[in-house]
Each structure stands twice: as structure tokens, then as C-alpha cells.
PyMOL commands that place a pseudoatom at each C-alpha (Angstrom):
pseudoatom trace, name=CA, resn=UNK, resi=1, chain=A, elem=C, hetatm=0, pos=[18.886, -39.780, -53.552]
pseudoatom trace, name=CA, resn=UNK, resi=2, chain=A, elem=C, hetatm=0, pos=[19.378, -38.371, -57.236]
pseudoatom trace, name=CA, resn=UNK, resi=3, chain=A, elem=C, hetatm=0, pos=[16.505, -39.058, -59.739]
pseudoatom trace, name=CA, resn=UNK, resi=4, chain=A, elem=C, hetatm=0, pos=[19.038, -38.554, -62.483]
pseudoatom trace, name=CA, resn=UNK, resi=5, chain=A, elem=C, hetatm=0, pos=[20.186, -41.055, -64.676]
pseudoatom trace, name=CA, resn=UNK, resi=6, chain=A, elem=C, hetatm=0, pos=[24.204, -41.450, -64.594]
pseudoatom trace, name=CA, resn=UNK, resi=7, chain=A, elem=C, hetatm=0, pos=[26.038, -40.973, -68.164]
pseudoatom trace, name=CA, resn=UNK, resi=8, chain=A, elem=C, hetatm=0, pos=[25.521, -43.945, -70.397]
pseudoatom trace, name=CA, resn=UNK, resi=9, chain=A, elem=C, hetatm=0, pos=[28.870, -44.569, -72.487]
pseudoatom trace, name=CA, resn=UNK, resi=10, chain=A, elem=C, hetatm=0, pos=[26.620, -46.317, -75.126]
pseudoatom trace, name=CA, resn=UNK, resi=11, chain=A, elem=C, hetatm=0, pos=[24.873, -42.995, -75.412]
pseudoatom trace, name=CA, resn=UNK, resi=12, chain=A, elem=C, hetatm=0, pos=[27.923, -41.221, -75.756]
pseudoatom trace, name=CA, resn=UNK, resi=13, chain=A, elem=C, hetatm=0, pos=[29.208, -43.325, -78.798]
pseudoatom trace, name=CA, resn=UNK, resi=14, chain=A, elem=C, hetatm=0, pos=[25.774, -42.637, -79.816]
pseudoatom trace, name=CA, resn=UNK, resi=15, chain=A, elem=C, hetatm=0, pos=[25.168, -38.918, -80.095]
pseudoatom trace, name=CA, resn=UNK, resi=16, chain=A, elem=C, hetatm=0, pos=[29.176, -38.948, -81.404]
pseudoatom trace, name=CA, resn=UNK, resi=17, chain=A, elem=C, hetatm=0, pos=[27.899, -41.223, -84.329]
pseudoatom trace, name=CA, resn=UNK, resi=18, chain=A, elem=C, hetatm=0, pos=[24.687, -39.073, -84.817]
pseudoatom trace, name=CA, resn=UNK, resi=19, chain=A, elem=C, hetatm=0, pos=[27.140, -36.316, -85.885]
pseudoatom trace, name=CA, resn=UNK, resi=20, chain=A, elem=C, hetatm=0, pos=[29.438, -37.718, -87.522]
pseudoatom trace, name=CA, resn=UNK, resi=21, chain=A, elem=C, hetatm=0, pos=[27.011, -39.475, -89.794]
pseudoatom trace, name=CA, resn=UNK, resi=22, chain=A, elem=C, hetatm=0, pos=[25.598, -35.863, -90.676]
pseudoatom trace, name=CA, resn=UNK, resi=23, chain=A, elem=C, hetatm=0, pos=[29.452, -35.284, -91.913]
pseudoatom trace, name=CA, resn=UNK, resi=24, chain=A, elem=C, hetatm=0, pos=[29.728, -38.848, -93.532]
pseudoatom trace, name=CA, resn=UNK, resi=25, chain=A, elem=C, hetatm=0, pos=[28.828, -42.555, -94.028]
pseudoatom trace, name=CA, resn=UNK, resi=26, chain=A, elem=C, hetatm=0, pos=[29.616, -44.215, -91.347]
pseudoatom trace, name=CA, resn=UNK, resi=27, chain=A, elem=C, hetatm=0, pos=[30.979, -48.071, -91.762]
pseudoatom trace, name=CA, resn=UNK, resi=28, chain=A, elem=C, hetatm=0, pos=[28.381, -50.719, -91.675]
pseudoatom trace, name=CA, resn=UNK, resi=29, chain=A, elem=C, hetatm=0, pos=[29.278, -51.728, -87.956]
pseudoatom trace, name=CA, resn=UNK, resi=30, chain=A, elem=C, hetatm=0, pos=[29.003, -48.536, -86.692]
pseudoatom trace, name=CA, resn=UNK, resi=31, chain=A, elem=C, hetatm=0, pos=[25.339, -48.095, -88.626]
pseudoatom trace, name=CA, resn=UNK, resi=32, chain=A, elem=C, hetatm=0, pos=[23.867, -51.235, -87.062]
pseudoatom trace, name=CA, resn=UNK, resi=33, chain=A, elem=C, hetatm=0, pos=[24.794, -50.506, -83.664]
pseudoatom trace, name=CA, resn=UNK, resi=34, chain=A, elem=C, hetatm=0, pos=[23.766, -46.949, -83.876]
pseudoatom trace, name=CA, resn=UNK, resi=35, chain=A, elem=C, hetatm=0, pos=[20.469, -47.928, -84.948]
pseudoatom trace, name=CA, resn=UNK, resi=36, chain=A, elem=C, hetatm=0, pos=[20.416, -50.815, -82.025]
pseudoatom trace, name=CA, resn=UNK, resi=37, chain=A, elem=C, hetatm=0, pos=[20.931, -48.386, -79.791]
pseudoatom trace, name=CA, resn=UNK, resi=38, chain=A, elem=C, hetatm=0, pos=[18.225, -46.029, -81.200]
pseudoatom trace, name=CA, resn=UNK, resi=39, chain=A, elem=C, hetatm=0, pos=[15.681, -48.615, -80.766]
pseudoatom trace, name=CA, resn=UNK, resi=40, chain=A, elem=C, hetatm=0, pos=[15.666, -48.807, -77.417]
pseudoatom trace, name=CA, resn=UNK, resi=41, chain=A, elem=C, hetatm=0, pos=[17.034, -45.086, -76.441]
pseudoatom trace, name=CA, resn=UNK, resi=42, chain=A, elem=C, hetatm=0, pos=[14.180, -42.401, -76.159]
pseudoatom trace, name=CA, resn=UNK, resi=43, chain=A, elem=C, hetatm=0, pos=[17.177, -39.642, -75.282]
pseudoatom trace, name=CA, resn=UNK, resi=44, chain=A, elem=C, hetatm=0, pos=[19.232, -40.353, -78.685]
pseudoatom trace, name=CA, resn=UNK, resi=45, chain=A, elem=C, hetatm=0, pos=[16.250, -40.557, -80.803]
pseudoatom trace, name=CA, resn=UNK, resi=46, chain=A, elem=C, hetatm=0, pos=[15.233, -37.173, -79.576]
pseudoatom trace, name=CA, resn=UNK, resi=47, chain=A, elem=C, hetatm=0, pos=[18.834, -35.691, -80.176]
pseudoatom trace, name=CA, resn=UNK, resi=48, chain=A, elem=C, hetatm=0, pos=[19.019, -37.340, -83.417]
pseudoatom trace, name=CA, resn=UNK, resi=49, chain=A, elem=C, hetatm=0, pos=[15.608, -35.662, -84.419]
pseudoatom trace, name=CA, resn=UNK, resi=50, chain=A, elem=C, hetatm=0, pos=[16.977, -32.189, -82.887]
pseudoatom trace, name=CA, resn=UNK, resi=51, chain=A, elem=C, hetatm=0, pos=[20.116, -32.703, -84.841]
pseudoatom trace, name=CA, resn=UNK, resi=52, chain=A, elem=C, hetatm=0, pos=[18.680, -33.236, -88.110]
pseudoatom trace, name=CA, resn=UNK, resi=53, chain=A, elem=C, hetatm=0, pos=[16.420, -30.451, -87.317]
pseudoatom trace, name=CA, resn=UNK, resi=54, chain=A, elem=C, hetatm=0, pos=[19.191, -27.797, -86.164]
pseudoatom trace, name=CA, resn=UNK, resi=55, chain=A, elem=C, hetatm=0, pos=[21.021, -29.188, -89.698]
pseudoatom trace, name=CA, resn=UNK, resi=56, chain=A, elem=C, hetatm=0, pos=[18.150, -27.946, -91.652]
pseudoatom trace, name=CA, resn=UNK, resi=57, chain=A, elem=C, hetatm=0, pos=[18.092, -25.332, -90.117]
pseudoatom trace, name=CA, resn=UNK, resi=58, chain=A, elem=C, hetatm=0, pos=[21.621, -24.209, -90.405]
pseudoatom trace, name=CA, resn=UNK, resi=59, chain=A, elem=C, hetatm=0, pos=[21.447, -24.803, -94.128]
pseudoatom trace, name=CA, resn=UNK, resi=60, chain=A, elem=C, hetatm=0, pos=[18.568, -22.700, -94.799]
pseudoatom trace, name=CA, resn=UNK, resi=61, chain=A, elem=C, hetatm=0, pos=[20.694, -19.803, -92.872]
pseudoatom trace, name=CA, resn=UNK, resi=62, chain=A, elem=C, hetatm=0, pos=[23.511, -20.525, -95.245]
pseudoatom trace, name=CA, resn=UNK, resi=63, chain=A, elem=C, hetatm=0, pos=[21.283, -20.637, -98.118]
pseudoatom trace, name=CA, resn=UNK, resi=64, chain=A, elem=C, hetatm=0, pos=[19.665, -17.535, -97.202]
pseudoatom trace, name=CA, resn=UNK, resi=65, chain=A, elem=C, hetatm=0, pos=[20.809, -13.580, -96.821]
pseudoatom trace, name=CA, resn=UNK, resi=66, chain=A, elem=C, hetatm=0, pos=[19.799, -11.368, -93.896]
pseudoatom trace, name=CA, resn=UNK, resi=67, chain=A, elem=C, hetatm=0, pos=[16.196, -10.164, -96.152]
pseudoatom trace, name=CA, resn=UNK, resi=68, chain=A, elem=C, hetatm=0, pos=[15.369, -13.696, -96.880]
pseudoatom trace, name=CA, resn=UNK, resi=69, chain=A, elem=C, hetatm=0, pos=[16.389, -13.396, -100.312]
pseudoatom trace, name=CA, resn=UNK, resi=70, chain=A, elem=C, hetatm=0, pos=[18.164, -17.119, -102.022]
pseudoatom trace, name=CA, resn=UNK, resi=71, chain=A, elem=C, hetatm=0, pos=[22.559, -16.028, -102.077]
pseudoatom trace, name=CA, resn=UNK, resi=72, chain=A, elem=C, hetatm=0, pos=[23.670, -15.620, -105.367]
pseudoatom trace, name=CA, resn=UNK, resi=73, chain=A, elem=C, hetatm=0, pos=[20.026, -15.415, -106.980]
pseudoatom trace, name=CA, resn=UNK, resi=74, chain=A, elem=C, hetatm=0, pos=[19.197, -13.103, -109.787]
pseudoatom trace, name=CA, resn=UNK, resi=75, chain=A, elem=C, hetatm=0, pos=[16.903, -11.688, -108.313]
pseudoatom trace, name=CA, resn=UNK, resi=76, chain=A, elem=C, hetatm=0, pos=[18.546, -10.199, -105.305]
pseudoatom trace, name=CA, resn=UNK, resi=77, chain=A, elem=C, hetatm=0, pos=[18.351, -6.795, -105.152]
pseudoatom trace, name=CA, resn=UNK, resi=78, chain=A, elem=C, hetatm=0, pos=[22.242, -5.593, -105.432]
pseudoatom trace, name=CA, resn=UNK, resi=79, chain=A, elem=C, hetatm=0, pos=[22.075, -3.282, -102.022]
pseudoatom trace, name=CA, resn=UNK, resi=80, chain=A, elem=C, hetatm=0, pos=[20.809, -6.288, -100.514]
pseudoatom trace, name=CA, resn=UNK, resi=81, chain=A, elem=C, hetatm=0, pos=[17.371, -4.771, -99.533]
pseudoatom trace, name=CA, resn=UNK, resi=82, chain=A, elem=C, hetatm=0, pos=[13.606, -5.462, -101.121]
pseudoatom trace, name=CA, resn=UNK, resi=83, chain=A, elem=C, hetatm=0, pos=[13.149, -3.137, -103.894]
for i in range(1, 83): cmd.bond("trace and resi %d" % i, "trace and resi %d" % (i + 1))
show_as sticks, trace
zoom trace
């Protein structure tokens, strides 16, 4: 006997609308029942939460060159290294 739950579908359309929302607004519809399902799932909360978190994250990176220094800021050094 398995202790693991099967795939929910609803969770599915979930964690697909979790993403795309970080790309775009997502129509009305699609808004409500996403946060429906929210309410009442602990498992897409949690992956929205790690999604927005992993987004930040990815940004910063983005934002950011290998020293830690803001890209395209003045006062980068021009080799790229701490003076």
C-alpha cells in the first residue's frame, strides 16, 4: 500500500498558472480559480512561495556580476575585480 498521494490534475493547472502568472496577467477566471485552489492546497502554496523565491533570486543573479558588483554601475571596477 503506497502512502503517496496520486497526481492531482487541479494541481497541475495550478503550478502551470503559478508560472505563467510570473510571465503575465493571467485572465480573471484563471486568477480566481488559482487562488481557490491555493486555499485549500498546502503543496501549491509551498511551490508558489518557492517560485517567487527562486524568481528573486534569479533576478538578483541577473542584476549582479560574478564580484557582487550592480551590471552596468559606475562604479564597477573595469577588469571586473574590487579595486
Amino acid at each position: 500500500m503506497s502512502t503517496k498521494r496520486p497526481a492531482m490534475n487541479g494541481c497541475l493547472q495550478a503550478t502551470r498558472r503559478i508560472s505563467e502568472a510570473q510571465e503575465h496577467d493571467l485572465p480573471l477566471w484563471q486568477r480566481l480559480t488559482l487562488r481557490l485552489h491555493l486555499a485549500i492546497c498546502t503543496d501549491c502554496r509551498n511551490f508558489q512561495k518557492n517560485s517567487e523565491a527562486l524568481r528573486r533570486i534569479m533576478q538578483h543573479y541577473a542584476e549582479h556580476d560574478d564580484a557582487g558588483f550592480l551590471a552596468d554601475s559606475p562604479e564597477t571596477p573595469q577588469d571586473g575585480r574590487p579595486e
